[in-house]
C-alpha positions in Angstrom: -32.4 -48.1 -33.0 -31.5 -50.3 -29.9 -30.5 -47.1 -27.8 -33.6 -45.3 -28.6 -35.5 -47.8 -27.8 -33.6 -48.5 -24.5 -33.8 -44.7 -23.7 -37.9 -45.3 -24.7 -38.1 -47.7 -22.2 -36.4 -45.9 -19.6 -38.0 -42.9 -19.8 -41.3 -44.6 -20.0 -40.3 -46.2 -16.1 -39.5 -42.7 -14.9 -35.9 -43.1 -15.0 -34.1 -39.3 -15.2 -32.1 -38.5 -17.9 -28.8 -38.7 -15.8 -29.4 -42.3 -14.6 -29.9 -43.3 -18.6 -27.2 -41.5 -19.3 -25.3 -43.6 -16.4 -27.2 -46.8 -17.4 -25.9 -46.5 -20.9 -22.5 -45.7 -19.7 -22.8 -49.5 -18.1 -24.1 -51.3 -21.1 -21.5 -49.8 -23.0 -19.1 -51.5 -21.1 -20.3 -54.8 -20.4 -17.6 -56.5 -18.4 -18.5 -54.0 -15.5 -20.1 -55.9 -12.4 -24.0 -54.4 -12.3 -24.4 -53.1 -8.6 -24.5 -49.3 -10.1 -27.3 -50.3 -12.5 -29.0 -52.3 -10.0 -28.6 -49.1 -7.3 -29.8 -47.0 -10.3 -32.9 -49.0 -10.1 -33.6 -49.2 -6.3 -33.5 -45.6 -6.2 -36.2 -45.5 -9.1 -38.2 -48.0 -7.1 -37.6 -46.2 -4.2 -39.3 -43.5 -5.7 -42.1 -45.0 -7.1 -43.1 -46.1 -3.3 -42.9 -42.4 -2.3 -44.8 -41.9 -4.4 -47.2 -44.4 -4.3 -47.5 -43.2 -0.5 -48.9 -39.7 -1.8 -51.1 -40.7 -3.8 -52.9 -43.1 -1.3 -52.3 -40.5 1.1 -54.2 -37.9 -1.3 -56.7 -40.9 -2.0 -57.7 -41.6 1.5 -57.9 -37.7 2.0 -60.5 -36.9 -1.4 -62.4 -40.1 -0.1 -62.7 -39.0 3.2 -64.0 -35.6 1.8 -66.6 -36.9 -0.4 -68.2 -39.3 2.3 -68.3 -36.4 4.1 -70.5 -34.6 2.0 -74.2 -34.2 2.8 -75.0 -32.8 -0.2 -76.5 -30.2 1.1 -76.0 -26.3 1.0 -71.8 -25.0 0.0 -72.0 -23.6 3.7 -72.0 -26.8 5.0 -69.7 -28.9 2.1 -67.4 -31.1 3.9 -65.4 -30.9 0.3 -65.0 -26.8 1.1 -64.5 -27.1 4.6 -61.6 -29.5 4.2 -59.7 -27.7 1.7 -60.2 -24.7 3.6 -58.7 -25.9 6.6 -56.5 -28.8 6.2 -56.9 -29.7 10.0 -60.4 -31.1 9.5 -59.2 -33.8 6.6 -58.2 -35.7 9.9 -55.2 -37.2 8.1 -51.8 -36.6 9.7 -49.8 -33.3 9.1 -46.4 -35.1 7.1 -49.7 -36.8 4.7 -51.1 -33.5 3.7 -47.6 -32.1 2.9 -47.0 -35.1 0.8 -49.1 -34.1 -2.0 
């Protein structure tokens, strides 16, 4: 029940199933100094920031669309002008790709 539950949590924090795998590898064996697990875990985080960054990014774009809205006729909605050209979101090209 205690590796369930440790593959639970894991999953639930993202983790892929090849770094539990790894992770239960090192609790099996735990004489083993933890720098893998802890570089099992700064990669996680690592990729929660990424994406973290997206979704601000994607944020700041879909806020920037609605406050651009006049609420007037579809031939002049700021949402379908910006997802028809991405140039007018005014964000940076490497944000737009993020998403």
């Amino acid at each position: 029940m205690r590796r369930l539950a440790f593959i639970r949590h894991a999953r639930e924090l993202g983790f892929e199933i090849e770094a539990i795998r790894a992770l239960l590898t090192l609790q099996d064996n735990p004489s083993q100094p933890c720098a893998t697990a802890d570089a099992i875990a700064q990669a996680r985080l690592a990729d929660v920031d990424q994406r973290i960054r997206s979704l601000s990014a994607l944020k700041a774009e879909l806020e920037l669309m609605v406050e651009g809205c006049r609420h007037g006729k579809v031939c002049e909605c700021r949402v379908i002008e910006v997802l028809a050209d991405h140039d007018k979101s005014g964000l940076p090209a490497h944000t737009k790709s993020a998403h």
